[in-house]
C-alpha positions as a Markdown table, in Angstrom:
| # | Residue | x | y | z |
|---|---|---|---|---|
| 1 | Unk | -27.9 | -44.7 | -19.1 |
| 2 | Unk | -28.2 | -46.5 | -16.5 |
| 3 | Unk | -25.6 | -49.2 | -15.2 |
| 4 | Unk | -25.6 | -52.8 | -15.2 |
| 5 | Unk | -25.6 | -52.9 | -11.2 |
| 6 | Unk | -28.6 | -50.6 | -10.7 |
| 7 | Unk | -30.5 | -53.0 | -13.8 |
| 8 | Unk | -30.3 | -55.9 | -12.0 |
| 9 | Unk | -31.3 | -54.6 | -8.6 |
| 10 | Unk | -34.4 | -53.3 | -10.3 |
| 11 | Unk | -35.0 | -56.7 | -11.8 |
| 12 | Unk | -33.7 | -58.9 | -8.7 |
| 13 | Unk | -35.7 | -56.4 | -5.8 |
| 14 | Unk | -38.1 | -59.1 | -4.6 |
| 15 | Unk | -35.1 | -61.4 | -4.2 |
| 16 | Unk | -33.7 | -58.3 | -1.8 |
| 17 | Unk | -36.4 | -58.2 | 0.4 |
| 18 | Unk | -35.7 | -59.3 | 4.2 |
| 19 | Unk | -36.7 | -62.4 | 5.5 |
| 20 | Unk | -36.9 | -63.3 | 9.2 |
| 21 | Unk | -35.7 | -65.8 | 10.5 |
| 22 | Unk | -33.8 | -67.3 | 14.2 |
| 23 | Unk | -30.3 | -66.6 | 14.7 |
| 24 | Unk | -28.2 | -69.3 | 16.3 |
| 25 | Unk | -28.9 | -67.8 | 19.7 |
| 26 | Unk | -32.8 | -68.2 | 19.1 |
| 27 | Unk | -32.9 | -63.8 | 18.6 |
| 28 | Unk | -34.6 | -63.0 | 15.5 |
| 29 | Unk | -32.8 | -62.0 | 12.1 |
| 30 | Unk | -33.3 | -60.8 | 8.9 |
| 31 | Unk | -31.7 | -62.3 | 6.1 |
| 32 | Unk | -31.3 | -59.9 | 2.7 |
| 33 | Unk | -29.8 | -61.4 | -0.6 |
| 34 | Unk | -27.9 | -58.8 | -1.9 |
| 35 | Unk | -26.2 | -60.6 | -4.6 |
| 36 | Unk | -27.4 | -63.6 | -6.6 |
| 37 | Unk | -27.0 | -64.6 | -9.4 |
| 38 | Unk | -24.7 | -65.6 | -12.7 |
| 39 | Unk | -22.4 | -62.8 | -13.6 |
| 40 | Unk | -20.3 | -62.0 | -16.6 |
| 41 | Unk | -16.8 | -60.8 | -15.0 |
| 42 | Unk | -17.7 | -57.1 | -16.0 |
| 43 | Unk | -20.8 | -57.6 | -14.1 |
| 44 | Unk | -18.9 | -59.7 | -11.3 |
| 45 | Unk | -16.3 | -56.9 | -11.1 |
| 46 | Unk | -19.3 | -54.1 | -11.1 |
| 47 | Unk | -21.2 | -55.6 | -8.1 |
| 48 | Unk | -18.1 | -56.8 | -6.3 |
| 49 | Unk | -15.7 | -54.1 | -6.6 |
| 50 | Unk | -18.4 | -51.1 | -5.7 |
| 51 | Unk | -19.6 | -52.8 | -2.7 |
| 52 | Unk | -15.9 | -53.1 | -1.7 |
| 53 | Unk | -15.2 | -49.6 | -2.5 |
| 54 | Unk | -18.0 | -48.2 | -0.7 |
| 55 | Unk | -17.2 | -50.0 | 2.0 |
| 56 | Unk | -13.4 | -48.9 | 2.3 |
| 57 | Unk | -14.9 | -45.4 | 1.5 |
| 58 | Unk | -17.2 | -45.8 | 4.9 |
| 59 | Unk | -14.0 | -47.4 | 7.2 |
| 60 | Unk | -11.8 | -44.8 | 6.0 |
| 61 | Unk | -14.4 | -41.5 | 6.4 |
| 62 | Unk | -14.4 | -43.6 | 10.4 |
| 63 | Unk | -10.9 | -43.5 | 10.2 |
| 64 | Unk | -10.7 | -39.7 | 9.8 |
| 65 | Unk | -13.5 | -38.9 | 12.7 |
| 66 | Unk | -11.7 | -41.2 | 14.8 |
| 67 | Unk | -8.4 | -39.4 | 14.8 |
| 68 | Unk | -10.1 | -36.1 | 14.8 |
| 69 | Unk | -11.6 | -37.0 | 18.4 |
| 70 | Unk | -8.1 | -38.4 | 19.7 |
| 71 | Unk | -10.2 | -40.3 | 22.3 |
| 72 | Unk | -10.6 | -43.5 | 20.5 |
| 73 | Unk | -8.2 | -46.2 | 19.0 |
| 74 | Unk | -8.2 | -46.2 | 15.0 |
| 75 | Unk | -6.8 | -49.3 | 14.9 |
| 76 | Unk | -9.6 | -51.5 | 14.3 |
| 77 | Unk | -10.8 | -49.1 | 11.6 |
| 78 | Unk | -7.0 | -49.2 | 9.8 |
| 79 | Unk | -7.5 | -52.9 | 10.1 |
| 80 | Unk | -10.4 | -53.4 | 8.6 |
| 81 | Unk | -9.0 | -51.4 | 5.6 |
| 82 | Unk | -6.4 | -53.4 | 5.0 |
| 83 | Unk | -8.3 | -56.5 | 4.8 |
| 84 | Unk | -11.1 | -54.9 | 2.7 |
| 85 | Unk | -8.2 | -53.9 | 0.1 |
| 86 | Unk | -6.8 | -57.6 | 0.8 |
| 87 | Unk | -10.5 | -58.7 | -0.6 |
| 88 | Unk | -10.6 | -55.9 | -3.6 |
| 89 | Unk | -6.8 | -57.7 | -5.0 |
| 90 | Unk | -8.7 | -61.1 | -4.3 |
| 91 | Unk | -11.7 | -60.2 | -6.3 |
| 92 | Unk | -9.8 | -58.1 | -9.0 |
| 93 | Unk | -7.7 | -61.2 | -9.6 |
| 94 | Unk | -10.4 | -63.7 | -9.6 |
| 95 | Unk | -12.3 | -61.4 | -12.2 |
| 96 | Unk | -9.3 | -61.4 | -14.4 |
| 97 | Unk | -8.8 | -64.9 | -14.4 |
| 98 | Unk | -12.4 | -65.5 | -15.1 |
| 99 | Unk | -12.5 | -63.3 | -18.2 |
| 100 | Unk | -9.1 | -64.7 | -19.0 |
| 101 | Unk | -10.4 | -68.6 | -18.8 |
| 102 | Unk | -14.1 | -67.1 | -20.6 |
| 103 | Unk | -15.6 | -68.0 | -17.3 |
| 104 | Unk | -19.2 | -66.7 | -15.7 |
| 105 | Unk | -19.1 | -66.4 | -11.6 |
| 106 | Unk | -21.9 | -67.6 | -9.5 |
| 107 | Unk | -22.0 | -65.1 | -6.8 |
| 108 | Unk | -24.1 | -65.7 | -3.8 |
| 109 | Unk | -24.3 | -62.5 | -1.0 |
| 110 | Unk | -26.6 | -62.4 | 2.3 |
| 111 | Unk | -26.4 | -60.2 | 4.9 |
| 112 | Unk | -28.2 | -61.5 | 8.5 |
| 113 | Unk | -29.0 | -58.7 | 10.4 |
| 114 | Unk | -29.8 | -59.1 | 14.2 |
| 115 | Unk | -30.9 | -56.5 | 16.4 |
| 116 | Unk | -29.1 | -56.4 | 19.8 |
| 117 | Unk | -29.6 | -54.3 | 22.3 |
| 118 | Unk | -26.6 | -51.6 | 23.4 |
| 119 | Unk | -24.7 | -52.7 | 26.0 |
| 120 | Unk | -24.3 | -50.1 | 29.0 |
């Protein structure tokens, strides 16, 4: 069976596609909708909470390698942890209240993506 998250990106994939635009610097970006749309707070929590998981998944598997190597400062990674589990309580709470209230959320998610050049 398979989940409500993976449904809607199979109905919703044109809306996923990058468009390219400026950034504010004139450089040129890509712009991807991952999330739009109305959501029922099962849905909400779904989409919300997996990209949050995955993502304190990815910071904390950076964590690990970072302190493996002992040549680079973990802080930043540790940070970014705490504030993505800072978001999850946000969201979590926000999804309860919404079911509690028999509320839909309107979520609206882009990601611009502009590619830089490595500094030396």
């Amino acid at each position: 069976m398979e989940s409500k998250l993976f449904q809607w990106l199979k109905a919703n994939k044109n809306k996923l596609l990058p468009h390219k635009s400026s950034s504010d610097k004139g450089d040129p970006c890509y712009q991807v909708r991952l999330v739009e749309g109305l959501f029922d707070p099962a849905e909400s929590a779904e989409v919300l909470l997996s990209l949050l998981n995955y993502k304190i998944k990815f910071h904390t598997v950076q964590l690990l390698n970072l302190k493996e190597t002992n040549n680079s400062n973990p802080e930043n990674s540790q940070k970014r942890i705490e504030e993505l589990r800072a978001a999850k309580q946000e969201v979590t709470d926000l999804v309860v209240e919404a079911r509690n209230k028999d509320l839909i959320l309107e979520i609206h998610s882009t990601v611009k993506i502009i590619p830089k050049k490595r500094s030396e």
